[in-house]
MDAnalysis code that builds the backbone (N, CA, C; Angstrom):
import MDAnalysis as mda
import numpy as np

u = mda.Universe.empty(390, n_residues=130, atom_resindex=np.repeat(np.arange(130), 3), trajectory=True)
u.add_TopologyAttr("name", ["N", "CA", "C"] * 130)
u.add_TopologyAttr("resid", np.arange(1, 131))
u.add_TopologyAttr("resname", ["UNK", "UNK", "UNK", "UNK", "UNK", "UNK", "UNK", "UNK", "UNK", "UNK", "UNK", "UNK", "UNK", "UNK", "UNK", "UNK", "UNK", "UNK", "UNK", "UNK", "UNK", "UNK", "UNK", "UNK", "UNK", "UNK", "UNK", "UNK", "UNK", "UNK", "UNK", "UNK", "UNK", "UNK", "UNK", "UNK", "UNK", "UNK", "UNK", "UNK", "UNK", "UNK", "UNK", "UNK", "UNK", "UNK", "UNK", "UNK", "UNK", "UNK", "UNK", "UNK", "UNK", "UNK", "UNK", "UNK", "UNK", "UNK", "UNK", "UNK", "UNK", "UNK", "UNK", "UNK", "UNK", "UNK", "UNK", "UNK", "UNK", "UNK", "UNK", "UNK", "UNK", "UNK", "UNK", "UNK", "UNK", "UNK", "UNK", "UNK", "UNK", "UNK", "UNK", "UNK", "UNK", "UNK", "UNK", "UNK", "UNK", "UNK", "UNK", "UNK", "UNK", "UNK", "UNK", "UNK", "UNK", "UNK", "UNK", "UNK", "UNK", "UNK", "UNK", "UNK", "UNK", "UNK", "UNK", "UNK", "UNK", "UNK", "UNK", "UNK", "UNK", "UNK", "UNK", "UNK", "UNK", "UNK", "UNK", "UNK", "UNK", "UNK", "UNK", "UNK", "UNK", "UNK", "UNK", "UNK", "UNK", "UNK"])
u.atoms.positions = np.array([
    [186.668, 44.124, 122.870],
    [186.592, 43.360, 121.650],
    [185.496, 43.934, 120.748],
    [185.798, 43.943, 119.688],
    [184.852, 44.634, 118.260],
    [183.998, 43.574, 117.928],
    [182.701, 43.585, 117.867],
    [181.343, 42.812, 117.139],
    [181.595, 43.478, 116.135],
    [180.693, 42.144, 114.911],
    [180.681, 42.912, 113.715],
    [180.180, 44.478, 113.012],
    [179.578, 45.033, 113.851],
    [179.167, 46.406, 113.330],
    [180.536, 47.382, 113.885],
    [181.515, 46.865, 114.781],
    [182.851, 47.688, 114.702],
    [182.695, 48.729, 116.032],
    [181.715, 47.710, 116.979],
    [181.737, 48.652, 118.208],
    [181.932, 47.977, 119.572],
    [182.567, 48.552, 120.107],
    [183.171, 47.793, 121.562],
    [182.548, 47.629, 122.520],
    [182.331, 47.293, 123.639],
    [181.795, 47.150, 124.522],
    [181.584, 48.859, 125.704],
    [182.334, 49.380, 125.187],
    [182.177, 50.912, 126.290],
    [181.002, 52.186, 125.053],
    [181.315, 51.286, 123.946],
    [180.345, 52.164, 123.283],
    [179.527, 51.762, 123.641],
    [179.031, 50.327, 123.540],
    [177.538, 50.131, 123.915],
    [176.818, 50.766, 124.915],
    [177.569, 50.524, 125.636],
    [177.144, 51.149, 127.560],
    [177.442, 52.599, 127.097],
    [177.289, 53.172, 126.174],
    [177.382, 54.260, 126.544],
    [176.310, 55.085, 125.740],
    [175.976, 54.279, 124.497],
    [174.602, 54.333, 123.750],
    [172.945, 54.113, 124.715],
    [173.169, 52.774, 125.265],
    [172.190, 52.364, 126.079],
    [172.572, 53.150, 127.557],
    [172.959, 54.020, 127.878],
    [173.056, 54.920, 128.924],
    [173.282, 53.975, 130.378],
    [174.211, 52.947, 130.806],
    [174.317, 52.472, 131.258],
    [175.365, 52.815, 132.525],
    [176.121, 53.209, 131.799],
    [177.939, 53.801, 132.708],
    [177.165, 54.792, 133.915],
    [177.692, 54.878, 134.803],
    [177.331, 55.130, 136.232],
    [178.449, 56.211, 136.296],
    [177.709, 57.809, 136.624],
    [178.509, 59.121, 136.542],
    [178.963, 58.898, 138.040],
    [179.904, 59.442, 138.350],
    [179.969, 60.034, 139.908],
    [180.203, 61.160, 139.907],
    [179.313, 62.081, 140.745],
    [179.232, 63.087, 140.858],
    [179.970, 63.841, 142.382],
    [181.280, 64.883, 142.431],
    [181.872, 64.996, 143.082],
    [181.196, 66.512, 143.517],
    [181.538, 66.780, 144.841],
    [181.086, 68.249, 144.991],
    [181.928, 69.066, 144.458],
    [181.610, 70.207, 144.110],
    [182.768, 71.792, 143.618],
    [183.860, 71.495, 145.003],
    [185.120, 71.511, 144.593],
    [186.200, 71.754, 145.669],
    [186.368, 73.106, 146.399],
    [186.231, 73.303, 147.688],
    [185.965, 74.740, 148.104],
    [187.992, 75.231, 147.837],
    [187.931, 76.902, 147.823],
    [189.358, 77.207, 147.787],
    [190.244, 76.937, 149.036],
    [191.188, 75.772, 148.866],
    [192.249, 75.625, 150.054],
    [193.216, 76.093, 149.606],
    [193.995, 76.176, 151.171],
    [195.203, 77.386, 151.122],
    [195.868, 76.924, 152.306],
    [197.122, 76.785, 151.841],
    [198.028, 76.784, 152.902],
    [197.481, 77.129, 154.918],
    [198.013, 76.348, 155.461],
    [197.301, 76.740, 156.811],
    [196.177, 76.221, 157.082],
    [195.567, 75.816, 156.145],
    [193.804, 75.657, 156.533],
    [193.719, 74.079, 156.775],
    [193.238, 73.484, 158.272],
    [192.539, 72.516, 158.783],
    [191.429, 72.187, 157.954],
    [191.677, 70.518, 157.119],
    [190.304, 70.372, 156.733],
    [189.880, 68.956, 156.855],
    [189.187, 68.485, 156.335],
    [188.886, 66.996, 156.374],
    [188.658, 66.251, 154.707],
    [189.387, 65.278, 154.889],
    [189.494, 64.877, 153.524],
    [188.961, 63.872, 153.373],
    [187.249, 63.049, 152.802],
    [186.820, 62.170, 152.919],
    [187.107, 61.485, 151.729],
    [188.044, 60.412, 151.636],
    [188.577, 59.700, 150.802],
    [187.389, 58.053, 150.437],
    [187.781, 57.489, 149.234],
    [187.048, 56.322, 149.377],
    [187.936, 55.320, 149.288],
    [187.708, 54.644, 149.973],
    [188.584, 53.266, 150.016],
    [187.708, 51.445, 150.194],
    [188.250, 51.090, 149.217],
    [188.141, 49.793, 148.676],
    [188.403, 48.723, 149.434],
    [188.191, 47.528, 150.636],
    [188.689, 46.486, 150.840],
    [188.022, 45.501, 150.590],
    [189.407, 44.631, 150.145],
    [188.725, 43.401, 149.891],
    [188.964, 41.959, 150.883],
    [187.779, 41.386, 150.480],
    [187.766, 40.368, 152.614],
    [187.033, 39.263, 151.651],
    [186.651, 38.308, 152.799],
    [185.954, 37.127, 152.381],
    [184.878, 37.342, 151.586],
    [184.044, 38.594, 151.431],
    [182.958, 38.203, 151.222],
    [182.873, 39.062, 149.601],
    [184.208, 39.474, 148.996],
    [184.201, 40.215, 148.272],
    [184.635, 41.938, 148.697],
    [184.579, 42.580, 147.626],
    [184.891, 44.219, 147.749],
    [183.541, 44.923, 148.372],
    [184.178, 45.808, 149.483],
    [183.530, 46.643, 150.204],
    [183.907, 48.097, 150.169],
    [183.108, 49.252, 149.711],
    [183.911, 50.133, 149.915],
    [182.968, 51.396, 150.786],
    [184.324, 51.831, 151.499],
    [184.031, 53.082, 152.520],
    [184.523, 54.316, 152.412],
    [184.751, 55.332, 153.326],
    [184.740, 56.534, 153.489],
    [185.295, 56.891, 154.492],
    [186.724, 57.159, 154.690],
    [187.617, 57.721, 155.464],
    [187.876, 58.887, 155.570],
    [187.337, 59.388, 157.022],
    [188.248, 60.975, 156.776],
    [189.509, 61.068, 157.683],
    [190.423, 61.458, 156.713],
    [191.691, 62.265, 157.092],
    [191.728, 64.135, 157.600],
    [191.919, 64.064, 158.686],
    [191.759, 65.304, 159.174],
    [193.080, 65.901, 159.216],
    [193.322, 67.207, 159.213],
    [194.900, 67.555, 158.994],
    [194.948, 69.322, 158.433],
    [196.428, 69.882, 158.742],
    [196.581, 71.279, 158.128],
    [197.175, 71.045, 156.671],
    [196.936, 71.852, 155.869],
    [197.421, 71.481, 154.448],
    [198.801, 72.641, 154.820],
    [200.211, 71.453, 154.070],
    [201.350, 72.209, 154.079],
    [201.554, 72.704, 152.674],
    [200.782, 72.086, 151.555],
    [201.550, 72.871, 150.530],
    [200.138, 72.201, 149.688],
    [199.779, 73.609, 148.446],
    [199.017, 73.325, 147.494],
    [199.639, 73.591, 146.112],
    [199.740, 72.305, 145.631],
    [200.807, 71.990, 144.093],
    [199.695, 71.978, 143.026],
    [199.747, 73.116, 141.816],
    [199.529, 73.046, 140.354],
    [198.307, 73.693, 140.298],
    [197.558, 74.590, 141.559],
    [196.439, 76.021, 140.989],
    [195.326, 74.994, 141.089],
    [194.934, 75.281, 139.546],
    [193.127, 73.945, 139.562],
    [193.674, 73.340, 137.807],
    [194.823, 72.902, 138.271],
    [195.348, 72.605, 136.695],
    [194.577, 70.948, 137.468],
    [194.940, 69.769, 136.450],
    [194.376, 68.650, 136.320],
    [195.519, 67.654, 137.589],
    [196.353, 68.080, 137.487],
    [197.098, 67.094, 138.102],
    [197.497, 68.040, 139.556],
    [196.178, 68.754, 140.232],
    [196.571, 69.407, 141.100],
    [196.652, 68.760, 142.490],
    [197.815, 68.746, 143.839],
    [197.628, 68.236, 145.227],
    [197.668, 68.693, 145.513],
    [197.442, 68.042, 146.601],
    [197.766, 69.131, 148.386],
    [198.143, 67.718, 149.313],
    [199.324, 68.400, 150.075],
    [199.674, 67.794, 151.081],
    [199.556, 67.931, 152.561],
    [198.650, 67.106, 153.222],
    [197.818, 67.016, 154.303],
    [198.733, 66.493, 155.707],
    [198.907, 67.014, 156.792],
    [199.523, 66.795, 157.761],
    [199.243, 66.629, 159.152],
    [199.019, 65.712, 159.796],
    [198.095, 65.198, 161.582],
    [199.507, 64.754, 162.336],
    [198.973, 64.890, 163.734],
    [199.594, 63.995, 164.242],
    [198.707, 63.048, 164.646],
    [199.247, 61.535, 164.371],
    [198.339, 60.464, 165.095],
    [199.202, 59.813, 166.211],
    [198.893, 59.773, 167.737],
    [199.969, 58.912, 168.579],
    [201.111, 59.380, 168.525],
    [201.559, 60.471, 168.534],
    [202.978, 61.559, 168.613],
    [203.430, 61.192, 167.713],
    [202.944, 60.565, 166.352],
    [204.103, 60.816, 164.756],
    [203.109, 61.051, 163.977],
    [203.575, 62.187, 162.973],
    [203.529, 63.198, 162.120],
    [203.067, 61.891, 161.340],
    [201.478, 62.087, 160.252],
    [201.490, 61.402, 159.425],
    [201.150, 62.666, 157.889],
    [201.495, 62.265, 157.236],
    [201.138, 62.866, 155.842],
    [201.006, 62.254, 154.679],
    [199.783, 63.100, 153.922],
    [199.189, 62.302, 152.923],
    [199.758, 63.424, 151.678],
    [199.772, 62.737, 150.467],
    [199.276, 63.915, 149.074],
    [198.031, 63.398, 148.777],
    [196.859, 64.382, 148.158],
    [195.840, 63.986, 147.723],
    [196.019, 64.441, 146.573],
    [195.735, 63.804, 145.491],
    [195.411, 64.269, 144.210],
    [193.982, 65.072, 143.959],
    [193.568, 66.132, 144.169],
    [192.652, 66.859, 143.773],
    [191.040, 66.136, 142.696],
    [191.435, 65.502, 141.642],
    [190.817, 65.102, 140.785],
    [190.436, 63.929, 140.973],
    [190.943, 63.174, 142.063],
    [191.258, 61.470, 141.966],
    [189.406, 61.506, 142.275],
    [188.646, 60.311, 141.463],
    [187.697, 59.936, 141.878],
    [187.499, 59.275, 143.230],
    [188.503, 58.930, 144.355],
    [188.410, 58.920, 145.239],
    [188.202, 59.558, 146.400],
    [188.597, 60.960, 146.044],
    [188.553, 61.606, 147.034],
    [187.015, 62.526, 146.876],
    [186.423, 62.265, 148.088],
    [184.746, 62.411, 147.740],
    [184.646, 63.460, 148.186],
    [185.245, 64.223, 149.103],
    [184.874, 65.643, 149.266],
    [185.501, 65.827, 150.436],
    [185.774, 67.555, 150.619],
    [186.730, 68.538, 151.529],
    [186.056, 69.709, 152.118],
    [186.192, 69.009, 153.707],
    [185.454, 70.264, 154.629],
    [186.728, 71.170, 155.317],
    [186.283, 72.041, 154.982],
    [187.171, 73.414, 155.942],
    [186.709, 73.125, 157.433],
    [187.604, 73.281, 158.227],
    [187.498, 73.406, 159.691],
    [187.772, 74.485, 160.068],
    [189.429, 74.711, 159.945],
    [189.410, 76.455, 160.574],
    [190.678, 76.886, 159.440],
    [191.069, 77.857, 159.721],
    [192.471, 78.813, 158.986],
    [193.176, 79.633, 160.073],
    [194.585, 79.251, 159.770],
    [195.436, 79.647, 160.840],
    [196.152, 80.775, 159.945],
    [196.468, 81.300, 160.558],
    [197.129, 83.093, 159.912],
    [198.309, 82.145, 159.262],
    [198.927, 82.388, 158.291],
    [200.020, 81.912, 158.307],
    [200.817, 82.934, 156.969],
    [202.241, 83.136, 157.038],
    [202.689, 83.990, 156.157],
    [203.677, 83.260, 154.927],
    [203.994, 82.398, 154.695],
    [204.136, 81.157, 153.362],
    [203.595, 80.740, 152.611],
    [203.779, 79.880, 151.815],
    [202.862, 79.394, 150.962],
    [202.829, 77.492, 151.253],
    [204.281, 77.450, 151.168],
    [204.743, 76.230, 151.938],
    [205.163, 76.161, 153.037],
    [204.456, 75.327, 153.905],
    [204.576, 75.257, 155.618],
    [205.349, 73.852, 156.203],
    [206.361, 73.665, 155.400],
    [207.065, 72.446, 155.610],
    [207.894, 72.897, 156.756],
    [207.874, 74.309, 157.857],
    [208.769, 73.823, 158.339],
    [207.554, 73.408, 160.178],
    [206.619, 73.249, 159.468],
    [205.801, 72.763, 160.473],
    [206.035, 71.430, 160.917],
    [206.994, 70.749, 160.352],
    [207.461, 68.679, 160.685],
    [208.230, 69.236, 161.881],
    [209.444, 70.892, 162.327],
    [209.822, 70.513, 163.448],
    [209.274, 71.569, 164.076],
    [208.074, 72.535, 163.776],
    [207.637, 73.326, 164.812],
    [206.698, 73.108, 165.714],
    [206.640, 72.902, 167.159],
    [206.430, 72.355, 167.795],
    [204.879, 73.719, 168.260],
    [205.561, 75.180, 167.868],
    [204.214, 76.204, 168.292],
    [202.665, 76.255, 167.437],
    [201.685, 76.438, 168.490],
    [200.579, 76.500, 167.458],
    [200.230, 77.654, 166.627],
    [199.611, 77.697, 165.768],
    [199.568, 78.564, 164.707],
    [198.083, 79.653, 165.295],
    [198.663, 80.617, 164.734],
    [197.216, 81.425, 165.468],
    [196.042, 81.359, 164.292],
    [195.035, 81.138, 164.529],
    [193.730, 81.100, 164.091],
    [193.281, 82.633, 163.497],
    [192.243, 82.157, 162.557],
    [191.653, 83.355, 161.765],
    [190.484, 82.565, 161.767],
    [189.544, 83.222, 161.432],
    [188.121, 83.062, 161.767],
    [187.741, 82.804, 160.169],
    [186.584, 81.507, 159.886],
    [186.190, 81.154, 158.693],
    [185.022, 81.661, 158.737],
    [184.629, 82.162, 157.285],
    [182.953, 83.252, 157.049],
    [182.085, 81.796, 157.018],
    [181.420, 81.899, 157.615],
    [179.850, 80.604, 157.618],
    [179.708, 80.984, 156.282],
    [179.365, 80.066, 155.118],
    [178.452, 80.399, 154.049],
    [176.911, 79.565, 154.088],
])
């Protein structure tokens, strides 16, 4: 809503330096094959009001959609309890708080979808410590 000088409420907070940045880490380069961990944030709400935490999803990425354009994913793949679970993450989403590399498996695709019925493990390549 506009006060009489013709300014809204997100201007204000934004004059008086109020709005609260979140600051995400640089996304390291993922690639097809590569085991990582995806620490997501998630919101519940209970008796006592909103609580929010930090889930990691661990998993091989089967496919990385759109480069480092804005609307870029990746689709993340585990097994939990012998069924295949899979996520898309949206790259940009302010939720997703940050992505650790675990390992990189050789792999010769780009998309590894036919990993839902391959049952063999993928051979490993060695990640540089930085």
């Amino acid at each position: 809503m506009a006060d009489k000088k013709g300014q809204n409420a997100a201007e204000k907070e934004a004059k008086t330096g109020q709005i609260k940045k979140i600051v995400k880490e640089p996304l390291p380069a993922i690639k097809p094959g590569m085991t990582i961990k995806v620490h997501q944030k998630i919101t519940e709400l209970g008796p006592k009001g909103e609580k929010e935490r930090v889930q990691i999803f661990e998993g091989i990425v089967l496919a990385h959609r759109s480069g480092k354009e804005k609307e870029a994913t990746i689709t993340v793949r585990k097994i939990s309890d012998g069924i295949g679970v899979e996520k898309i993450f949206p790259l940009n989403s302010p939720n997703v708080v940050k992505i650790e590399l675990v390992k990189q498996a050789q792999v010769s695709k780009s998309k590894l979808y036919y990993l839902r019925n391959y049952k063999k493990r993928l051979k490993e390549k060695v990640l540089t410590e930085k």
